[in-house]
Phi, psi and omega in degrees: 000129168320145165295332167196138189272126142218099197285337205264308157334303197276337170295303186309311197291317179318311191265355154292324152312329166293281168338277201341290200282340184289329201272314153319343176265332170283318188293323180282355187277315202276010174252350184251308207284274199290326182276356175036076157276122175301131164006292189284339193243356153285299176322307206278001181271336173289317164292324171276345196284331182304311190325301194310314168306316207275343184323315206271296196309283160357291176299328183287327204269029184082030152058268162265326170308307180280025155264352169295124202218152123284031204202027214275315191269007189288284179303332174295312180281351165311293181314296189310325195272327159311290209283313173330281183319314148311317192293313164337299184307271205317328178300319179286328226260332164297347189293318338269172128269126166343076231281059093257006165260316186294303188315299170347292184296324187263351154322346155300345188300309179309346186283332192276314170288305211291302172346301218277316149012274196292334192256310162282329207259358169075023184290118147303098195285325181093174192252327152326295176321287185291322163305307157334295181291314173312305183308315169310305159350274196299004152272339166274015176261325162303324169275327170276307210012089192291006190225035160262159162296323177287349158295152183216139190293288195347305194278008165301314192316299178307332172284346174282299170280000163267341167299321184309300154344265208301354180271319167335283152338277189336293178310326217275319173312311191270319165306332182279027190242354184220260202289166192248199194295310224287305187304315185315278197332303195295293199292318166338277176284007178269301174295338196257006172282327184317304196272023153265056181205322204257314150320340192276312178008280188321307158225047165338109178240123149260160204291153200271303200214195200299324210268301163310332171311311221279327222262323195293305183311303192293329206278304172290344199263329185307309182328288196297320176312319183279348169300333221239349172254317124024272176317289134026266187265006159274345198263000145274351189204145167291173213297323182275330159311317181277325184300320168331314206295321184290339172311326152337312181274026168290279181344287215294305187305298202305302224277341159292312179288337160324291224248007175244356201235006203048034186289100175242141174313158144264157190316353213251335173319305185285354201277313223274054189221329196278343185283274200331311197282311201292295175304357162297274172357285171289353166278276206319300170325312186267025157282318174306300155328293211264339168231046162300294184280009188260336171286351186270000000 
């Protein structure tokens, strides 16, 4: 828990990080989807250009001194199941899938750590827990509906990159008991532009003309803020307070793919997305909880 609560601060930085990533998810959709920029070769230009933004941050939090690890190949493979999950991320919103089904979707991830939790990590989950999580499963099953004539392997993609997440997620859990926030955080942005790059190869692009650069840039500038707006609002408010505030950005998304891409949800987006926030919610809360008390 923070040293000090302004709970009204740390909402506001959630929810501009939310505006943030909503605007990164339009931009990345309308430069690979309408301009058919490849995926792979968006991602690594939306990351290294965020590094370039995120660099000034890098220094403050001490700089090259956080890269000392016992744990280096550790951190290699972390990083690697992040850029797997981006590349996922970037795929669908190119394909496209709907930027309120796909956001909708990958909201799972935590749901994909409590699992991995309980199975990898020896976590005792409760009988509370595994409902929660079923439950969250069957709104997303409600949002996908695999069993309409209108499904497509496609919207698969997004459930992929919150398993990818949550495998992430998992590692970031088992590191932070030897390295701290700040060494996770430096290897993350320091590595994942290499393997989005060494991902890009194959079908290399550079942006075509002025107008995808300025959109590529806005995209990494986005990136960056919105991490920094993140950071932002846990170092202000506790933990448990703020986390609600993300759920906001489902909204942010929908209402950006309405207007740039003209996309409106069905009604089945909000019940099973209303499944999906209540059962995060409630594991994050009791998770909070249990380690009040293991701190107590």
């Amino acid at each position: 828990m923070t040293t000090k609560h302004m709970p009204l601060l740390g909402a506001t930085w959630m929810i501009l990080a939310g505006i943030s990533f909503a605007i990164v998810n339009t931009l990345t959709q309308y430069v690979s989807y309408k301009m058919q920029m490849p995926s792979t070769s968006v991602a690594f230009f939306q990351y290294f250009i965020a590094l370039i933004f995120m660099s000034p941050m890098l220094l403050k939090m001490g700089g090259i001194n956080l890269l000392k690890t016992k744990h280096f190949p550790t951190h290699l493979l972390r990083v690697f199941l992040s850029v797997i999950g981006v590349q996922l991320w970037i795929w669908a919103l190119s394909y496209p899938v709907p930027i309120w089904q796909a956001i909708a979707l990958v909201m799972i991830s935590p749901l994909f750590a409590t699992v991995g939790a309980g199975l990898f990590l020896g976590e005792h989950i409760g009988t509370a827990r595994w409902l929660a999580t079923i439950a969250g499963f069957f709104g997303a099953m409600l949002i996908l509906e695999p069993w309409s004539d209108n499904f497509s392997w496609a919207t698969l993609l997004p459930v992929g990159a919150a398993f990818f997440w949550a495998c992430y997620s998992l590692m970031v859990k088992k590191l932070s008991h030897e390295d701290s926030p700040s060494t996770m955080t430096i290897y993350l942005l320091l590595l994942i532009s290499p393997f989005n790059l060494v991902l890009a190869l194959p079908e290399w692009t550079m942006p075509a003309t002025h107008t995808v650069w300025l959109l590529l840039i806005a995209t990494g500038a986005c990136s960056a803020f919105a991490n920094w707006a993140i950071a932002n609002a846990y170092n202000v408010a506790d933990a448990s307070f703020v986390q609600p505030f993300d759920h906001a950005k489902l909204f942010f998304n929908v209402l950006a793919g309405w207007i740039v891409f003209g996309w409106v949800p069905p009604g089945r987006l909000w019940l099973g997305a209303a499944i999906i926030i209540g059962a995060v919610a409630f594991i994050t809360q009791h998770e909070y909880k249990l380690s009040r008390e293991q701190k107590s």
